[in-house]
Structure formats: structure tokens, C-alpha cells
N, C-alpha and C positions, 0 to 999 in steps of 0.2 A: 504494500500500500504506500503510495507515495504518499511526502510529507505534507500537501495542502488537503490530500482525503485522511488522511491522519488527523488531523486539527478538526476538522469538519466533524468526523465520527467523535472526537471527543464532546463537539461543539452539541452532533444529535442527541447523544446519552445524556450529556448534561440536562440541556431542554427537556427532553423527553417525560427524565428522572420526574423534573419538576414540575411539569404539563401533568403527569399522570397523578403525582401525589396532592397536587393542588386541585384538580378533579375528585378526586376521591373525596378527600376530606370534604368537601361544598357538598358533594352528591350525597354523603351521609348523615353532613346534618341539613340536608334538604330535604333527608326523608327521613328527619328526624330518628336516626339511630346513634347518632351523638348527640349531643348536648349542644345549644346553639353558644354556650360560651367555654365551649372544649379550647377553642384558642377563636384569640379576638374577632368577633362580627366583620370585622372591618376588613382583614385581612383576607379571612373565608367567613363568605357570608351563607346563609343553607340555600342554596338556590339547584335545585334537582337538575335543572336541563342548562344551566350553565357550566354545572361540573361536568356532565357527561360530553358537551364541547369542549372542553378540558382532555378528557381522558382521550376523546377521538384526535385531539391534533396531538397528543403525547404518544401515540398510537402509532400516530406518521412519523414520527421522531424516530423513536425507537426501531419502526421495522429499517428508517435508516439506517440505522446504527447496522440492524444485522446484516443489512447488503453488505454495507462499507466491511464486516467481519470476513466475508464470501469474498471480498475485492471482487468489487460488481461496481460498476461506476451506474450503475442503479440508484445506490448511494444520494450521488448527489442529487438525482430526480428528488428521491423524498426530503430531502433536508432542504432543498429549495420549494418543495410544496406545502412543508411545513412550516416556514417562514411566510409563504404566504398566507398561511390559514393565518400565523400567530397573528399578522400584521394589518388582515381583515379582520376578526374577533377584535383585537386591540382598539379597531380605528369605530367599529360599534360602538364596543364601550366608552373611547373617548367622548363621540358626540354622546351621548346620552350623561357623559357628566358634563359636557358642557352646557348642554341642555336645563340639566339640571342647576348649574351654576347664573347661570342667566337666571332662572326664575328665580332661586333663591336669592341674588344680591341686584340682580337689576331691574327685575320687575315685582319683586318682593309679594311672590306670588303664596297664594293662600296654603296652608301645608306645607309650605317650607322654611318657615319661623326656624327652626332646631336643625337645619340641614347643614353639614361641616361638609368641607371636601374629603374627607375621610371614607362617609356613609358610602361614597362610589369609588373608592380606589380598591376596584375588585384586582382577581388574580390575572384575568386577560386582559386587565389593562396596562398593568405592571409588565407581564409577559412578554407581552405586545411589545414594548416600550424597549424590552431588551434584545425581541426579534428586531426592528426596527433598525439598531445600534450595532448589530451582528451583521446585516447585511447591507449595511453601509460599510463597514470597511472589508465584506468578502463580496462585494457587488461585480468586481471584476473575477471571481471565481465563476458565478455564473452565466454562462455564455451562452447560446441558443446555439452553435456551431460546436461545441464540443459535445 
């Protein structure tokens, strides 16, 4: 495996690792089989079908990682289609806290008296933020001709 699918398959296990456990955890206390203050609301919030988009783009991570194991330049298919999943899920959630941000500080809309930026820094937004960040300095890794 050469050294830029080397970095990359570290890059998909890493992701992956984290796409999947950060799904899990939201999907479980979304079906309330934890405790919604098993670890901060904020961080994982219980939301059933937002973890499970989680665990499916940690999904694409990962079977990356096993091409890149195969030296399958397969590999990089998935680790560039999982950066895009991240960085569309990401870009959701963004407008929806911007959205939410507006109402609560610019139009000081009804129900959002008590709204922090906190309440919306879910895991795909964070995630996103770090897909984003990743494929900006591996952007010339991925080429339509290779």
C-alpha cells in the first residue's frame, strides 16, 4: 500500500471508529435504552434516525478501511464517498443551526427564549466540520482520472 492510501486508511478507521460510535450512542438513547444524560445532551443528543445516519456513513468509512486492507484502490472510492456523505449530513445540520440561530437572536422568535448554540452542535455537525478540513488538504488526492 502506498504511503498517500496508507494515511487515507488511517484517515477511514479513524472516521469511521467515530461515525459509528457517535451513531450508536444517539441511536440508543433515541430509543431510549440509555439514559438521555448517559453523556451530555449536547454532545449526543437521543435522536433514532440521526444516529442511524451516523452509523451508515461510519459504515462507508470502515468498508474503506477494509479495501485499503485488500490494497484495492477501491479504497479510495469509499473514503471519498464518505466525505461526501460527512460533508452533506454536516452542511444539513449546519443550516438548521443557522436557522435556528436566526430565530433565536435575530428574530427573537417564540420558543426560543432558552436556545444556546450548544442545543444544535450535534455529532454530524462536528463531523462534518472535520470531513470538510480533511478534504481540503487531501483534495488533490482525489482525482476523477485516477
Amino acid at each position: 500500500m502506498e504511503n498517500k492510501n496508507k494515511n487515507l486508511a488511517y484517515f477511514t478507521l479513524l472516521l469511521g471508529i467515530m461515525y459509528v460510535i457517535s451513531g450508536i450512542l444517539q441511536t440508543l438513547k433515541g430509543a431510549k435504552l440509555l439514559p438521555d444524560d448517559f453523556i451530555s445532551a449536547n454532545l449526543f443528543p437521543p435522536e433514532l434516525a440521526g444516529g442511524l445516519v451516523l452509523v451508515v456513513v461510519g459504515a462507508v468509512y470502515l468498508y474503506g478501511t477494509l479495501e485499503f486492507s485488500k490494497s484495492s484502490h477501491e479504497g479510495r472510492a469509499y473514503a471519498y464517498v464518505g466525505i461526501v456523505l460527512s460533508i452533506l449530513f454536516g452542511a444539513v445540520y449546519f443550516l438548521t443551526f443557522t436557522a435556528d440561530l436566526i430565530n433565536a437572536w435575530v428574530l427573537f422568535a417564540e420558543g426560543f427564549e432558552q436556545w444556546t448554540p450548544l442545543d444544535d452542535f450535534k455529532p454530524a455537525l462536528y463531523l462534518g466540520l472535520l470531513s470538510v478540513v480533511v478534504y481540503a488538504g487531501w483534495k488533490k488526492e482525489f482525482m476523477l482520472q485516477d
